[in-house]
C-alpha positions in Angstrom: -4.5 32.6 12.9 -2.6 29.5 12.5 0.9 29.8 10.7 1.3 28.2 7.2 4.4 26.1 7.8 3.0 24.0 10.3 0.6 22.2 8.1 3.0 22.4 5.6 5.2 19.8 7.3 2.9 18.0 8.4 1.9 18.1 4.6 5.5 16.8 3.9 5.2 14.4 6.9 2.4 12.6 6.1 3.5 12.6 1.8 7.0 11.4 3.0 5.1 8.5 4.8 2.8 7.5 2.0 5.7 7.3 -0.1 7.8 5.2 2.1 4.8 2.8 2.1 4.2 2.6 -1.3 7.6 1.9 -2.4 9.0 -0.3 0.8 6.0 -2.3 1.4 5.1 -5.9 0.0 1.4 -6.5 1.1 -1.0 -4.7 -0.9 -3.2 -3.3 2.0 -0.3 -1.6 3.4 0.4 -0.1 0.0 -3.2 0.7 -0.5 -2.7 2.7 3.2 0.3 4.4 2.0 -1.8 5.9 -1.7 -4.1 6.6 1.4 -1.5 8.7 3.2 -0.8 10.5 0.5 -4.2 11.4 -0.6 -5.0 12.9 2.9 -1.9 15.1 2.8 -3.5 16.4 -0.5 -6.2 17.5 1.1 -4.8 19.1 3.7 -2.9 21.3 1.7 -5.9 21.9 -0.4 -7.5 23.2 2.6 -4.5 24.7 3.8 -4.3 26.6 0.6 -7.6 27.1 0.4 -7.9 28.6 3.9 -5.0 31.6 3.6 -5.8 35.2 4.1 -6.4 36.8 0.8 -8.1 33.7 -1.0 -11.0 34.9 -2.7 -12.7 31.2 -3.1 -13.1 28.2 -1.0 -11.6 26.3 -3.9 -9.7 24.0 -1.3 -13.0 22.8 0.7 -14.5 21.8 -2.9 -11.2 20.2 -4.5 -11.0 18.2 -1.1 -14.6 16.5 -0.9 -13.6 15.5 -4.6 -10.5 13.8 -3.5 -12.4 12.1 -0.9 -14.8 10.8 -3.5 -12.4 9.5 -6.1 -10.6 7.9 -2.9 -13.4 6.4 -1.7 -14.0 4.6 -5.3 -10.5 3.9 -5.3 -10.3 2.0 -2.0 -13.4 0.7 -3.3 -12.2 -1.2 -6.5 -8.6 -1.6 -4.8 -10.3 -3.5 -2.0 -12.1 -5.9 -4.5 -8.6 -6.6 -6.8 -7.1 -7.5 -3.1 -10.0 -9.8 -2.2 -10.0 -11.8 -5.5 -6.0 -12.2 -5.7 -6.2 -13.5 -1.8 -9.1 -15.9 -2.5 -7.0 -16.8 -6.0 -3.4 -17.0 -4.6 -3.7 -17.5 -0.9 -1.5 -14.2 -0.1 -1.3 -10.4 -1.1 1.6 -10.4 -1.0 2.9 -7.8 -4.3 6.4 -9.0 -5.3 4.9 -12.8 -5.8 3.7 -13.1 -10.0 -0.1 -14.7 -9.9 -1.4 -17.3 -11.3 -4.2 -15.4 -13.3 -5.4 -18.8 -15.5 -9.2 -19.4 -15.5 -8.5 -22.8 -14.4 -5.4 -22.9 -11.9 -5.9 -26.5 -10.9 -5.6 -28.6 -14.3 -1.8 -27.7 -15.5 -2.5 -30.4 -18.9 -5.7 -28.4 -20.0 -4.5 -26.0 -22.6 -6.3 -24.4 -26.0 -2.6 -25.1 -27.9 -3.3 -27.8 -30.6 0.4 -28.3 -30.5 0.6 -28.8 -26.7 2.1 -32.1 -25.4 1.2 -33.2 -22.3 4.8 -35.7 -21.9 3.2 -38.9 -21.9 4.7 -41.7 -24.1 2.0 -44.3 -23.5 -0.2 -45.2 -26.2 -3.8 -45.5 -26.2 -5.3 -48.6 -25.1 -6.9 -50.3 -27.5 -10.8 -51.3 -26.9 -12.0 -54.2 -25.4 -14.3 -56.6 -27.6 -17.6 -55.4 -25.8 -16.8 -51.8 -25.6 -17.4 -49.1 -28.6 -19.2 -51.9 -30.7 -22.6 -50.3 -32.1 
């Protein structure tokens, strides 16, 4: 029988991981690898727990292939928000503030009645052929 502690730390290794690349990291894969990290140490001490003389259910096994499901959605729906700010902004990166406007291109077109797009010039007025019914 295997001892406790050794998938304890490597419980606490791969958590301490995780967290490091949650909290340190920029790009938004690599932060959706560290949530990743942390998930699977989870789950190992969900088995771990799970699999200790004495336990009278194999609650672990069955709180584990949940995690993996609600993980798999996660990385899922994660994977889509990623996709759509790269094709939006060019980059993932996490610390940048995007541009989330239906329409980045046109900076004058705004739904403000009291919006003033800094042009002085007034209208031309219409030529003698033009407008005339």
């Amino acid at each position: 029988m295997i001892h406790l502690a050794l998938p304890g730390a490597l419980v606490a290794l791969l958590a301490g991981i995780g967290v490091y690349g949650v909290l340190a990291r920029r790009n938004a894969v690599l932060v959706l690898i560290g949530v990743e990290l942390i998930l699977n140490a989870a789950n190992l001490l969900l088995v771990t727990a799970g699999s200790r003389p004495g336990s009278p259910f194999a609650a672990g096994a069955v709180l584990t292939l949940f995690v993996i499901t609600i993980a798999a959605a996660e990385v899922t729906v994660a994977l889509a928000i990623i996709l759509v700010l790269f094709r939006r902004a060019g980059h993932i990166d996490l610390t940048a503030v995007p541009d989330l406007t239906d329409d980045p291109d046109d900076p004058h077109d705004s739904d403000d009645p009291h919006h003033v797009d800094g042009s002085d010039e007034a209208p031309e007025p219409a030529r003698s052929g033009e407008g005339a019914p």
